[in-house]
Steps between C-alpha positions, in 0.01 A plus 500: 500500500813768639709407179191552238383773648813685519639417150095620365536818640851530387421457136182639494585891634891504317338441172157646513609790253503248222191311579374867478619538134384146425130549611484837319618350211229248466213729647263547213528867486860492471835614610454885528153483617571248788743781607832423300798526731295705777409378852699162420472422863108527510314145665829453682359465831233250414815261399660598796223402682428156321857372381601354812163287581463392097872395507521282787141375463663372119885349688265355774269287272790438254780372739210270674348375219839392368602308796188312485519373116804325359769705483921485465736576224552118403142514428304504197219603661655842613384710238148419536503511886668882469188582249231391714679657809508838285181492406300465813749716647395755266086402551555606876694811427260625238234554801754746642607649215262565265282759727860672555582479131165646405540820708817515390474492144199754511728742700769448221316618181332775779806690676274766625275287674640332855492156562266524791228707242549244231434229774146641649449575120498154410346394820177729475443428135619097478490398823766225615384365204670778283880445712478138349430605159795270271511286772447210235710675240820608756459103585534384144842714436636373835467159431665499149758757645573269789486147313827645276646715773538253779638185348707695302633681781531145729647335169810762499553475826544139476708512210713791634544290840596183280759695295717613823405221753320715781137644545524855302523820701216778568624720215540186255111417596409890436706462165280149417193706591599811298530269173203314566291782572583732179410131279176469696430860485553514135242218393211583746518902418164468286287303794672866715355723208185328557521532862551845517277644252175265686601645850503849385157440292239736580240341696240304248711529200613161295808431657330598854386119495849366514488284184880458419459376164255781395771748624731315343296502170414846562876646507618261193215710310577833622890496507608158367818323609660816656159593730532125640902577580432834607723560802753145461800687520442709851336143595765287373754769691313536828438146509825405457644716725217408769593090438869585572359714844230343579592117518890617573362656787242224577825247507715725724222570730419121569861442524517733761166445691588072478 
């Protein structure tokens, strides 16, 4: 719980200026009009708030649902025991995170509104209702994200501990993560698009249902191939920075908590 929690908050505030760019970039109104380079820090304390329960609610379910399936670097079985690990890790988070991610991705594209108005906002015209909007579709990207992220990131550890005959440092794991992040990043950057642009729907509209695909289809109409990628390099950049802090911090923190 300590050593998630930490390493969330860690690489959640240090590189919320590019998550800033990255949501703006996808918003449907567009760069400029979701404020450009102004108020980059705006939704910060909502993340500040959530990063440290959504991160160790993820390491919590991960690390104990790997220790109950079959597990061990001599094992076949290892990449499929890291995927399902991820991926209920990453169902339990979601309930954290999404109602944190909403505010904050409202409070992004809106610099002059504060993250406490954007909150009651939603709250008096959604309800709780409207905090889990993309609930569904924040799922779906974390899944994919986490079923190429983690395995990878396990798999070069192994490989890197096999090649010089010990168990790989912190910064070798936060190296690992930093590669395996920017690949996953990379690939699941549409399911994001779609993501953002249904929790920043206006209440009632199309994408305010939270159909994925029809976002998906939606965008590809719109913008084609570059309005589905909109955003992958600030993504791929923040994500990989953010695997080399976030699970090189999550390793050094456990190392020094156990």
């Amino acid at each position: 719980l300590k050593a998630g929690g930490v390493a969330g908050v860690c690489v959640d505030l240090i590189l919320f200026p590019l998550d800033t760019v990255k949501t703006r970039l996808q918003s449907p109104q567009g760069f400029r009009k979701a404020g450009g380079f102004r108020g980059i820090y705006a939704g910060v304390p909502s993340t500040a708030i959530g990063s440290f329960p959504n991160a160790a609610a993820f390491f919590i379910t991960y690390e104990n649902v790997k220790s109950v399936l079959p597990h061990g670097s001599s094992s076949y079985l290892s990449p499929a025991t890291h995927m399902v690990a991820a991926s209920l890790g990453e169902v339990v988070a979601c309930l954290i995170r999404v109602p944190s991610e909403v505010v904050k991705q409202r409070a992004q594209v809106s610099p002059s509104s504060s993250t406490l108005r954007i909150l009651s906002h939603t709250l008096y015209q959604e309800g709780i209702q409207g905090l889990y909007r993309g609930y569904k579709s924040t799922v779906l990207r974390e899944i994919p994200f986490s079923l190429v992220q983690f395995p990878l990131w396990e798999s070069l550890k192994d490989l890197w501990s096999w090649k010089q005959g010990h168990v790989v440092d912190s910064w070798q794991s936060a190296v690992c993560g930093a590669f395996a992040g920017g690949f996953a990043a990379a690939v699941t950057t549409p399911l994001d698009v779609a993501k953002t642009r249904i929790m920043l729907a206006k209440a009632g509209s199309t994408n305010a249902s939270g159909n994925v695909l029809a976002a998906l289809g939606g965008i590809w109409r719109t913008q084609g191939l570059s309005g589905l990628f909109a955003g992958v390099v600030p993504r791929m950049a923040a994500i990989s920075l953010g695997g080399f802090i976030f699970l090189g911090t999550y390793e050094k923190t456990r190392q020094l908590l156990l």
